[in-house]
N, C-alpha and C positions, 0 to 999 in steps of 0.2 A: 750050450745048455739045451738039453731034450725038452721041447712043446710038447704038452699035452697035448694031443690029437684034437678033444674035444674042446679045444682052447682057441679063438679065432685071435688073430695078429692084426693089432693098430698098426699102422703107419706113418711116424710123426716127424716132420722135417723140425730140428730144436735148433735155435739161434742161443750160441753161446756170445754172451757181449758182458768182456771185462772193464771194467773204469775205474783207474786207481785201486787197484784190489779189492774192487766189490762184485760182485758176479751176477748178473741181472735176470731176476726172476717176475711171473707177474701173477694175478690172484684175480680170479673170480668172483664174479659178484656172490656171495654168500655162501663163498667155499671158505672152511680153514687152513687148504694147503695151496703153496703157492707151486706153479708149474710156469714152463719154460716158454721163453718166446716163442712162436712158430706155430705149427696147423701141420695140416692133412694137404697133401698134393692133389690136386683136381687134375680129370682124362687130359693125359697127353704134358704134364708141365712137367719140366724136371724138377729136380729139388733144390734145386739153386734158385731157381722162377716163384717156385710155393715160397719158398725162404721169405724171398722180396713181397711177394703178393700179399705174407700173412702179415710182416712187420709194418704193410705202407695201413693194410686193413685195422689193426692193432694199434700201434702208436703211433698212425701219421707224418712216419720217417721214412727217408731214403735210409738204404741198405748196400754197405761192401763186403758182399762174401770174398773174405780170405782164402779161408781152406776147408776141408771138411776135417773133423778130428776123429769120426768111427763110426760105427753102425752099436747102439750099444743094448740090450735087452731086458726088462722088467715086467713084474704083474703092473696093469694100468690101473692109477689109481681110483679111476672114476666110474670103470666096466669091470665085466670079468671077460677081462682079455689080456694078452699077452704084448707090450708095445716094443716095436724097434725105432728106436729114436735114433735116425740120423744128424748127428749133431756137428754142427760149423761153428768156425769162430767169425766173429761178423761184428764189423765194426758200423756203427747209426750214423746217418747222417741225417744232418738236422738235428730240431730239438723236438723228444720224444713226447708225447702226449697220447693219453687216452683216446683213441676215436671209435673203441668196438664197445659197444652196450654189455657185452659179455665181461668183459674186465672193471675189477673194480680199484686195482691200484695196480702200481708197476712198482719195483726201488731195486738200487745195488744191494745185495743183500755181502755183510760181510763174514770173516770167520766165529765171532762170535752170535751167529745168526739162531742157533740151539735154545743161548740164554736169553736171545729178545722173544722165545717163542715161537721162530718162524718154522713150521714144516713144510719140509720137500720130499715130491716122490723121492721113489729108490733110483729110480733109473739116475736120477741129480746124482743125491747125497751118496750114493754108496758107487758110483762111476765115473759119470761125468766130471765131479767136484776131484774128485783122485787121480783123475787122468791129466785135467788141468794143474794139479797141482807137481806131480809126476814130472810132467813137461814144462814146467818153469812159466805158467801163463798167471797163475796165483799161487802168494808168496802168504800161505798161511798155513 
């Protein structure tokens, strides 16, 4: 996909974490779309390190990065910029809880997530979600 020139690039470490076939998305405080577990890399961390840093900052869990599953591209929903969401599958440990001021809920969102109303960026719904499903990680 051709970037706009004029167009600056997020760069977003995304924790994919599936349970029982719901796909775990989380919502800011007085936003209506819901966006992916994870953050921004700070000087010098990989993205494996950010991965863990954003989910301990975020839900108050330990984090197992499995794998990475792609570098994947979208307009970001919240600027006008361009986001490459590196996304892992990563399984929680512990039990997840709210602890960043910024989020206002967390849930497994399932396949019929459309009819309860739930919006997801593009970079999710039209990549992420079909790449998982693609590869046999959700069965929907």
């Amino acid at each position: 996909m051709a970037m706009d020139k004029g167009m600056k690039e997020i760069h977003k470490i995304a924790a994919v974490v599936i349970k029982d076939d719901g796909f775990l998305m989380v919502r800011k405080t007085g936003k209506d779309i819901c966006t992916s577990l994870g953050g921004k890399p700070e000087e010098g961390e990989t993205e494996e390190q950010a991965l863990v840093r954003e989910i301990s900052e975020e839900l108050s869990c330990g984090a197992n990065v499995i794998r990475k599953l792609g570098d994947f591209t979208a307009k970001a929903v919240f600027d006008d910029a361009m986001v490459r969401l590196s996304a892992y599958l990563v399984e929680l440990k512990g039990e997840p809880k709210i602890s960043d001021p910024e989020l206002e809920e967390y849930a497994f969102i399932t396949k019929d997530y459309k009819k309860k109303g739930i919006n997801l960026p593009d970079s999710i719904e039209k990549q992420v979600i079909p790449y998982c499903k693609k590869e046999g990680l959700l069965n929907w």
